[in-house]
C-alpha positions as CSV (number, residue, x, y, z in Angstrom):
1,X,-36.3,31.5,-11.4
2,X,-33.3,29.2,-9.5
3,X,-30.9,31.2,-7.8
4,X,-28.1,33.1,-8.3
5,X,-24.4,31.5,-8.2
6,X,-21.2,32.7,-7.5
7,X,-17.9,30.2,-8.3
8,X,-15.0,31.2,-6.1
9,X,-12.4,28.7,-8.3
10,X,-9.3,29.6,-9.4
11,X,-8.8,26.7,-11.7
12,X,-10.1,27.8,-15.4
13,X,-11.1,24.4,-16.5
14,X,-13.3,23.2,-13.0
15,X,-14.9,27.0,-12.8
16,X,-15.6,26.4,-17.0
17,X,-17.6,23.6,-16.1
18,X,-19.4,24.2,-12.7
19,X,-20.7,27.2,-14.9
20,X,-22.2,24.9,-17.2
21,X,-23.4,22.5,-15.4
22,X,-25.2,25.2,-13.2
23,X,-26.6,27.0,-16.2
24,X,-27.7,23.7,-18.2
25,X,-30.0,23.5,-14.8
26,X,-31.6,27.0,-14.9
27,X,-29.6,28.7,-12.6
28,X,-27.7,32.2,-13.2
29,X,-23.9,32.4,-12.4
30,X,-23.3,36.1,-11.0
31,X,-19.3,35.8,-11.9
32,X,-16.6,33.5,-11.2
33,X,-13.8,34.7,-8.8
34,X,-10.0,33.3,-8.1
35,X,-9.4,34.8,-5.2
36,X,-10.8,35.8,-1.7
37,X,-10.3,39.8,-2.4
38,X,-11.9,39.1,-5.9
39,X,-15.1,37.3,-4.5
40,X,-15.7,40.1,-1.6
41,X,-16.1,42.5,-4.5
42,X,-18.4,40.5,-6.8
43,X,-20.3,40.4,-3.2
44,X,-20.8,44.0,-2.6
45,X,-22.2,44.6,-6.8
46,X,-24.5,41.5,-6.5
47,X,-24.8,39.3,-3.6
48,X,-25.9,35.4,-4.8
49,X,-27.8,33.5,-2.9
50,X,-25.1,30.3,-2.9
51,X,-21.4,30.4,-3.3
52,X,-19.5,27.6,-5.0
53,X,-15.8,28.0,-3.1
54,X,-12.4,26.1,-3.7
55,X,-10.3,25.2,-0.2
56,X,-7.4,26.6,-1.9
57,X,-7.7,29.9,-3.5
58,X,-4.8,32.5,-5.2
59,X,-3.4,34.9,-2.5
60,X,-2.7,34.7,1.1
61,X,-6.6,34.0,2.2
62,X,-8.6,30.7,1.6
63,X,-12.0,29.4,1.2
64,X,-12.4,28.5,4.7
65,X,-11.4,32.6,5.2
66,X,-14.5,33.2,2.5
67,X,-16.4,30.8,4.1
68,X,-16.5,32.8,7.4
69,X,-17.4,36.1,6.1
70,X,-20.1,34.2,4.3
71,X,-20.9,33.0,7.4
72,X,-21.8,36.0,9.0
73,X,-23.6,37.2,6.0
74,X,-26.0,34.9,5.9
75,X,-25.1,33.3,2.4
76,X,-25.3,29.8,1.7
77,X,-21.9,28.5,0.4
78,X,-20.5,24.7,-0.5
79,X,-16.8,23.7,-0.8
80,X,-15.3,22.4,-3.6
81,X,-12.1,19.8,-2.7
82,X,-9.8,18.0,-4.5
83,X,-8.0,16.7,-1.7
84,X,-7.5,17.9,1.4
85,X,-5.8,17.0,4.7
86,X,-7.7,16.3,7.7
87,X,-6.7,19.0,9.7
88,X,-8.1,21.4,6.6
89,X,-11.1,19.1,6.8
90,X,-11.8,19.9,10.0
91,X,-11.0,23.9,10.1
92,X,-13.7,24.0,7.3
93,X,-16.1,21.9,9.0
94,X,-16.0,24.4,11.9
95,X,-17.5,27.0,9.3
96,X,-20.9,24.7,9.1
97,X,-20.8,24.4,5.4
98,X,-24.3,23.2,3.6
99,X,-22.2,20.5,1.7
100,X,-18.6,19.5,-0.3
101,X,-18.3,18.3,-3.6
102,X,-15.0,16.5,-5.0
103,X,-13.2,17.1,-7.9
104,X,-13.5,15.9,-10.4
105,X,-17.7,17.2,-10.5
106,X,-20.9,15.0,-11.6
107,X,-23.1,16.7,-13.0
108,X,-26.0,14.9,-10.9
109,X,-24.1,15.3,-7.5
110,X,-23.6,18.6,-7.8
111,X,-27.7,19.5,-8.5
112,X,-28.1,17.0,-5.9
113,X,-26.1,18.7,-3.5
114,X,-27.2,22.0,-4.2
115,X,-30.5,20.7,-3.7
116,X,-29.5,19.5,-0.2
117,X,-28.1,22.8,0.4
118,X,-31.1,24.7,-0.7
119,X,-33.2,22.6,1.3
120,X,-31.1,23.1,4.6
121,X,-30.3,26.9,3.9
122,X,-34.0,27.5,4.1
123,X,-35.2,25.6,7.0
124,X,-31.8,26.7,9.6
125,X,-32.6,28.0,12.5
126,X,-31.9,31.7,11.3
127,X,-34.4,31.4,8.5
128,X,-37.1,29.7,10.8
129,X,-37.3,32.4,13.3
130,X,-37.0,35.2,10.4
131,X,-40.0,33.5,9.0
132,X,-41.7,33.1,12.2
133,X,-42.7,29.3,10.8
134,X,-44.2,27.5,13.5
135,X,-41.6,25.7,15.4
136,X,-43.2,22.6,16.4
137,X,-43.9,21.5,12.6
138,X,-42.3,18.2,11.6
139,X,-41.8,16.5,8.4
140,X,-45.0,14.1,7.8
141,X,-43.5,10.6,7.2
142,X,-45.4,7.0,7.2
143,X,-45.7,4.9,10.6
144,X,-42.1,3.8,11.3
145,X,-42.8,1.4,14.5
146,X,-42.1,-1.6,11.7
147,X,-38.5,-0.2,11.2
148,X,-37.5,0.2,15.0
149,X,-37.8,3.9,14.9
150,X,-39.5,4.5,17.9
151,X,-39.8,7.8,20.5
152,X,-40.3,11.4,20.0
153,X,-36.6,12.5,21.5
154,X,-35.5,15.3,19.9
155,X,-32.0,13.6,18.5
156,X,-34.5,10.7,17.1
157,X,-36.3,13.4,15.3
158,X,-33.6,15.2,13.8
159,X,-32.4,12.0,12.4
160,X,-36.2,11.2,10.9
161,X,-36.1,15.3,9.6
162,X,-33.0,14.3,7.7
163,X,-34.1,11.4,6.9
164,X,-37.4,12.9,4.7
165,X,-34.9,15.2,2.7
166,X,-32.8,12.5,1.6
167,X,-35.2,9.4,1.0
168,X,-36.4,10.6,-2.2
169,X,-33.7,11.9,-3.9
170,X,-30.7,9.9,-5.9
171,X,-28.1,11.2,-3.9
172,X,-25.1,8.4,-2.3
173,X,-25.7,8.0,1.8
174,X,-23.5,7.4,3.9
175,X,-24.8,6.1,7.5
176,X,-22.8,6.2,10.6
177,X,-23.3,4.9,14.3
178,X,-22.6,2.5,16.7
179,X,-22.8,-1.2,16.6
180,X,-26.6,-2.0,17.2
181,X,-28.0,1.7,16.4
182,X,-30.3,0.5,13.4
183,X,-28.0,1.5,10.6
184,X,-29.4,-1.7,8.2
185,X,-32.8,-0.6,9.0
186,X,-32.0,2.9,8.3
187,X,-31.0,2.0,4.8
188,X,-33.9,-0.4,4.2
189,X,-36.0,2.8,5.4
190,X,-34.4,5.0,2.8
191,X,-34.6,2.6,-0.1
192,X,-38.6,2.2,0.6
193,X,-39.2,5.7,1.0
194,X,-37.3,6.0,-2.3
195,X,-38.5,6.2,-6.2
196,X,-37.0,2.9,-6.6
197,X,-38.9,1.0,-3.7
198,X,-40.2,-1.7,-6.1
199,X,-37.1,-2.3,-7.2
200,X,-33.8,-4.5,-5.5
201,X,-32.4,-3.6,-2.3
202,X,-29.0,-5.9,-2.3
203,X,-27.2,-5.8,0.8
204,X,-23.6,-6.7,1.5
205,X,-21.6,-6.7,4.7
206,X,-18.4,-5.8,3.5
207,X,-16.5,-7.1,6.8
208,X,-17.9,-10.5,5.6
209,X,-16.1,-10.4,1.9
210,X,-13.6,-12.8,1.9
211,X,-10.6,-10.5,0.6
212,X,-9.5,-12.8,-2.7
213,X,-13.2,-12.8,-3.6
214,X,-14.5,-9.4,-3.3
215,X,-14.6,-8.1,-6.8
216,X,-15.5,-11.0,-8.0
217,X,-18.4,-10.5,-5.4
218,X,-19.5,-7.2,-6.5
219,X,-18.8,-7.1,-10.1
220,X,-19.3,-10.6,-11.0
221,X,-17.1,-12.9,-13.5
222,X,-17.5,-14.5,-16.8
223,X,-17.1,-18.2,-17.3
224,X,-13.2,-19.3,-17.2
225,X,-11.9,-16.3,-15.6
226,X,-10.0,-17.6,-13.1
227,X,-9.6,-21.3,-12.0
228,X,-12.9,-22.3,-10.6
229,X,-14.8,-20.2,-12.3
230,X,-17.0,-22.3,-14.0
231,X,-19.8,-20.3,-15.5
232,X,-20.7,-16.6,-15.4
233,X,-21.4,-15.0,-12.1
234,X,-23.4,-11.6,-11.8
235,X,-22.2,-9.8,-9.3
236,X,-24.0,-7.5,-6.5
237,X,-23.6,-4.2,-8.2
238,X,-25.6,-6.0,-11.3
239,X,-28.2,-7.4,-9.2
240,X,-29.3,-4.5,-7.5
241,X,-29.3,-3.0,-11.1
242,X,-32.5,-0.2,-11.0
243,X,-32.6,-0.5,-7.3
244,X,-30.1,0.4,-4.3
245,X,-27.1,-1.0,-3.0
246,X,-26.4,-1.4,0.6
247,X,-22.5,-1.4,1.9
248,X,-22.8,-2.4,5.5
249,X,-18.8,-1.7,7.3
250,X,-17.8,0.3,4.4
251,X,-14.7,1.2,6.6
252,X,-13.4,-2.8,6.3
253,X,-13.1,-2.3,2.3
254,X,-9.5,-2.7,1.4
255,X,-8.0,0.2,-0.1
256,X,-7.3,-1.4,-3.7
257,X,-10.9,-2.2,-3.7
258,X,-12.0,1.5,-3.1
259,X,-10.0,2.3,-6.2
260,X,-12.4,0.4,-8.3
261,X,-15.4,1.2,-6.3
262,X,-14.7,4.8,-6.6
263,X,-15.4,3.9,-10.0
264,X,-18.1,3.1,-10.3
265,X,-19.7,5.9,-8.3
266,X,-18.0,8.2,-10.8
267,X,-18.4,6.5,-14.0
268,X,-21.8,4.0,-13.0
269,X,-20.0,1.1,-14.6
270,X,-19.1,-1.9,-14.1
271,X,-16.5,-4.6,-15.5
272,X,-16.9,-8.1,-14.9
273,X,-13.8,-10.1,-14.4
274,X,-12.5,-11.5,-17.2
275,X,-14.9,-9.4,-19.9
276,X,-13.2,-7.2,-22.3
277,X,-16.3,-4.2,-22.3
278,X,-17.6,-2.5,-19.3
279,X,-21.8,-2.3,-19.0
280,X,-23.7,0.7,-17.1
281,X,-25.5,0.0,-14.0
282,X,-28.2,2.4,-12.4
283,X,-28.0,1.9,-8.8
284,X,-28.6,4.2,-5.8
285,X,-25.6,3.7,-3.0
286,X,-26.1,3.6,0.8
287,X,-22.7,3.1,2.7
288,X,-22.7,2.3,6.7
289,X,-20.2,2.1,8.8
290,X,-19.1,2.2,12.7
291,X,-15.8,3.3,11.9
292,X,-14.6,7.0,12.5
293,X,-13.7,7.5,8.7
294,X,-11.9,10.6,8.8
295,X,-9.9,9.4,11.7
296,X,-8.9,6.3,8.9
297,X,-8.6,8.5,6.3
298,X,-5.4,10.7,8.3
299,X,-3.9,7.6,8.9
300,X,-4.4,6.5,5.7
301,X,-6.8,3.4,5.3
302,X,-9.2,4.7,3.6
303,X,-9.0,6.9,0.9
304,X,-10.2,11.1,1.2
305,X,-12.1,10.6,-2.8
306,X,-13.5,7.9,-1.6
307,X,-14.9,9.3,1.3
308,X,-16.0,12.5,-0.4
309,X,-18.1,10.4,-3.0
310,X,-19.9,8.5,-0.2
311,X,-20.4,10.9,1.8
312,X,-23.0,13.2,0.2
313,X,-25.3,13.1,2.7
314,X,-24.5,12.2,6.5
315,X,-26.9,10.4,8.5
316,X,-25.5,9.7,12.1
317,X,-27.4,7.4,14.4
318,X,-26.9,8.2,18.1
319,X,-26.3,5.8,20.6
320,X,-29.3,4.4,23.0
321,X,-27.4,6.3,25.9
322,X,-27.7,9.7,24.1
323,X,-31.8,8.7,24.2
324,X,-32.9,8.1,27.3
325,X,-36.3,9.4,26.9
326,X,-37.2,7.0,23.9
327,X,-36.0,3.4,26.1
328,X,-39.8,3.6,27.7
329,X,-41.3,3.6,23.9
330,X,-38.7,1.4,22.9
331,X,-39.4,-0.8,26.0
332,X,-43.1,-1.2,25.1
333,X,-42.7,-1.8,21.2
334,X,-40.3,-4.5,21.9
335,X,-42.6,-5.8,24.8
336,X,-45.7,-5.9,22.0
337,X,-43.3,-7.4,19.3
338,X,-42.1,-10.6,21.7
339,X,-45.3,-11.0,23.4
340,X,-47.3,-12.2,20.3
341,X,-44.1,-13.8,18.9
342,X,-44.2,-16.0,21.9
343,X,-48.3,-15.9,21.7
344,X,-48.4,-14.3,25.7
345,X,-50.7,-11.5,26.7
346,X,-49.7,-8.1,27.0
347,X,-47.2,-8.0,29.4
348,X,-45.6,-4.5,31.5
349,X,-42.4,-3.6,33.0
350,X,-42.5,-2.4,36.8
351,X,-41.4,1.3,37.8
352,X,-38.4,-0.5,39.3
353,X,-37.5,-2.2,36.2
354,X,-38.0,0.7,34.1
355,X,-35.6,2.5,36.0
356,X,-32.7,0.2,35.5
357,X,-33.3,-0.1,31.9
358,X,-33.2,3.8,31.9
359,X,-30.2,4.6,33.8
360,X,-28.4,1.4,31.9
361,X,-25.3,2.8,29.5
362,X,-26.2,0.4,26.2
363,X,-23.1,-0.6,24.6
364,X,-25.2,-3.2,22.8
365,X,-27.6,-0.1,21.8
366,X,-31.3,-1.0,20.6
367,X,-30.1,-4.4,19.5
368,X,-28.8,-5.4,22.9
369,X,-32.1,-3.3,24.2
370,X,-34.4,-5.7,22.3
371,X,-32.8,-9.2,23.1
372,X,-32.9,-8.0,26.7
373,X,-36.6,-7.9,26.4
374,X,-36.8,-10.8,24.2
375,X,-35.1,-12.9,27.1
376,X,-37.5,-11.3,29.6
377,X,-40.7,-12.0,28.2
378,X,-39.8,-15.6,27.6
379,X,-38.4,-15.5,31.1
380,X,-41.4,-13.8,32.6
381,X,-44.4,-16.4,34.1
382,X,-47.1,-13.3,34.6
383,X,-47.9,-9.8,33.5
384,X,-45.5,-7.9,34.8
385,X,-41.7,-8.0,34.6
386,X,-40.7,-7.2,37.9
387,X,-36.5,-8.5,37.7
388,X,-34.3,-8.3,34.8
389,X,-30.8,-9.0,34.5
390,X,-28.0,-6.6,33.1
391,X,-24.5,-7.3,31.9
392,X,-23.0,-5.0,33.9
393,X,-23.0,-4.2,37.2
394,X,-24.2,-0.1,37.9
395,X,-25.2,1.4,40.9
396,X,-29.3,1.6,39.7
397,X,-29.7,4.4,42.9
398,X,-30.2,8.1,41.2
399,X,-27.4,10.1,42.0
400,X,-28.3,12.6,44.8
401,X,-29.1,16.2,43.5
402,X,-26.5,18.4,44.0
403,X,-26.0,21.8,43.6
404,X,-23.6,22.9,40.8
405,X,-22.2,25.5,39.8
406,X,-22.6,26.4,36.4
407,X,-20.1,27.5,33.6
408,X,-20.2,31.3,31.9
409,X,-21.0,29.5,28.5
410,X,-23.7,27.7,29.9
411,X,-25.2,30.7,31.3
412,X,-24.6,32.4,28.2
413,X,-26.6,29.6,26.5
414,X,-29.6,30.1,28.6
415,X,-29.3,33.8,28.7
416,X,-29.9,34.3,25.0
417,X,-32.2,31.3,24.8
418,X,-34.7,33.3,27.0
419,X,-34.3,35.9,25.3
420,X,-35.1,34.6,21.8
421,X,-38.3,33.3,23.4
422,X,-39.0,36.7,24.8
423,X,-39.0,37.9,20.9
424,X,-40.7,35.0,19.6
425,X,-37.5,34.2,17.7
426,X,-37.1,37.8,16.2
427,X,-33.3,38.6,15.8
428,X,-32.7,41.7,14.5
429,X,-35.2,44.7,13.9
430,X,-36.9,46.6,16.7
431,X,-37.8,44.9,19.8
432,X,-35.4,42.0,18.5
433,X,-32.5,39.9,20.4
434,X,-29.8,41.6,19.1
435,X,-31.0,44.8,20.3
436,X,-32.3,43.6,23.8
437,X,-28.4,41.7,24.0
438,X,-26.5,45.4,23.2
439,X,-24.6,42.5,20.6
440,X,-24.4,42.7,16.5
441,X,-26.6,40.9,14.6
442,X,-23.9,38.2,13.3
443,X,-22.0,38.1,16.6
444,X,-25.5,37.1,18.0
445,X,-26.2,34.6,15.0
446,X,-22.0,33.1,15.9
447,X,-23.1,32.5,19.4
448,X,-26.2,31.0,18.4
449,X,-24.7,28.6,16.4
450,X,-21.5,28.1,19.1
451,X,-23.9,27.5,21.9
452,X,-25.7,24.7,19.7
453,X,-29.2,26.3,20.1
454,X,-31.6,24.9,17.9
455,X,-35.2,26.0,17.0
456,X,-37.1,23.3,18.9
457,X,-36.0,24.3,22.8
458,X,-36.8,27.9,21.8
459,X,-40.7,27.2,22.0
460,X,-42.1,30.8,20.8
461,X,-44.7,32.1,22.9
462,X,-48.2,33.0,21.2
């Protein structure tokens, strides 16, 4: 039996359907409340185990209000938007929400979502250490040396944990980072971990499209269209038809052209230019970009539905500076990689070298990383790479060890992370954290989540 819903809408019509959508898939809808005051009490008779809630509710409270209380009971909830500013954005991303859906609701991104949501509800840190799952279990996923993804840092492997929940699904992907972090071979990763692996993977760099072009690009034309058009094109959306579509700099598209792209995500349809009918397509969408979309969205180049649609599920790529302890790895994949390309024997880097490469900042990221190496061992005459070369000029010494002094929230942090490990993760309960700390329960679980303490540093003692 699927869980237990509760819709906190206060819009007849969009509560009407979310109802049926949710019951068409099995699951039981406990009530459907308009207000803040109205949803509390449904709470207290029956609490559900997910809560559907609008930003903007009747009365003087909102869903971000809801969303805290929900918070601190321990009860999975997803916002449902129209459109909302990004200062609202932000307030409710500070509640740590398992997921939003846009108005108006697909029926397959809102199971998908809930899916998601289920998924991530489960497996947070306060269920893991309830559970007393073992900690150092990770997500079993094929050898991905051939794709670049290469270390065992902890931000590497909560990218690759995210990364095995979303791969075989059919929900959109939106994929954010840097220049040079491996977005492209992110989304080639996703679409080959995917159901529709054997079938097209179309890319298109959207900062490439020449702007009088780019429908025509995407949704192809029929013959004598426009002047110079010849004979029918097919566009990219057609061609990657059964497969997946990749939008590299998604952030470059030009706002008319979102219009028409948004849809097509709603309505998975197409029109060529210059036919008279519209033909579905069936293709999964992965979005990049290196942009700070929300930041373009308040200042309005790029449009809030638009951005809700794509991003269904977030994957952020750090930068190579924010994983230090995977440039050794790198270093030697990259090292194996160039040394048969060039048909040389295994070659090393010194301590010294190593070093430099470590303490290096990376604005060029693993792809600057990799060239670097590239140029070395083609460079190199023996076995060793004892000099290398850097753009930029950085004092390689380490910084002598000095003695800080440290701030009351990071002695907080490490105050309760001893703790938990004392209880083996145990929160509440005899002999739990919340008792040893003298604190409540969910002002322990707040702090927790403030203080950005996460299940793998815990390390649970036998």
């Amino acid at each position: 039996m699927k869980e237990k819903i509760l819709i906190v809408e206060d819009i007849f019509i969009e509560a009407n359907n979310l109802q049926m959508i949710m019951e068409r898939a099995g699951y039981t809808v406990s009530g459907i409340a308009v207000s803040v005051e109205e949803a509390l009490q449904m709470i207290e008779e029956d609490i559900p185990d997910f809560v559907l809630v609008d930003i903007y509710l009747k009365g003087k409270q909102t869903g971000i209000d809801l969303a805290r209380i929900l918070r601190q009971q321990n009860i999975a909830f997803i916002y449902l938007s129209a459109n909302s500013t990004k200062q609202t954005l932000d307030q409710a991303k500070t509640t740590f929400p398992y997921g939003f859906l846009v108005k108006p609701f697909r029926e397959r991104e809102v199971l998908t979502t809930l899916e998601i949501a289920r998924y991530l509800h489960a497996n947070s840190l306060d269920a893991i250490m309830r559970k007393g799952v073992d900690n150092n279990k990770r997500f079993v996923l094929p050898d991905l040396r051939q794709y670049g993804f290469v270390g065992d840092g902890l931000r590497l492997q909560q990218v690759l944990q995210h990364l095995s929940i979303v791969a075989p699904s059919e929900t959109s992907v939106l994929i954010t980072g840097e220049s040079g972090t491996g977005k492209e071979k992110m989304a080639e990763l996703i679409h080959r971990l995917s159901n529709r692996a054997s079938r097209p993977l179309i890319k298109v760099n959207c900062a490439a499209l020449p702007s009088e072009l780019i429908e025509s690009l995407l949704f192809g034309h029929e013959k004598g269209a426009f002047t110079g058009a010849l004979e029918r094109r097919i566009g990219k959306f057609e061609q990657a038809n059964g497969g997946t579509i990749f939008l590299d700099e998604i952030g470059e598209m030009p706002v008319d052209m979102q219009v028409k792209l948004l849809r097509v995500l709603q309505d998975r349809e197409i029109e060529r230019i210059g036919s008279s009918h519209a033909q579905k397509v069936d293709v999964r969408i992965i979005s990049a970009t290196s942009r700070n979309l929300e930041k373009e969205v308040a200042d309005g180049r790029f449009r809030m539905d638009f951005y809700y649609r794509l991003n269904v599920f977030p994957l952020h790529l750090p930068p190579l500076r924010e994983r230090r302890d995977d440039i050794p790895a790198l270093v030697d994949y990259f090292l194996d990689i160039h040394c048969r390309n060039f048909e040389k024997s295994a070659m090393a880097v010194s301590p010294k070298v190593m070093e430099m490469l470590t303490l290096y900042s990376w604005p060029g990221n693993i792809r600057e990383l990799e060239h670097l190496i590239e140029r070395a061992v083609l460079m190199c005459e023996g076995n060793t790479i004892n000099h290398i070369i850097l753009p930029e000029k950085i004092d390689y010494t380490p910084p002598p060890r000095e003695e800080r002094v440290k701030t009351i929230q990071e002695n907080e942090r490490e105050h309760i992370v001893e703790v938990l490990r004392r209880c083996n993760g145990k929160i509440f309960g005899k002999g739990g954290a919340a008792e040893l700390l003298s604190m409540n329960v969910s002002t322990l679980n707040y702090r927790i989540r403030k203080l950005g303490i996460n299940k793998e540093e815990l390390r649970f003692r036998e």
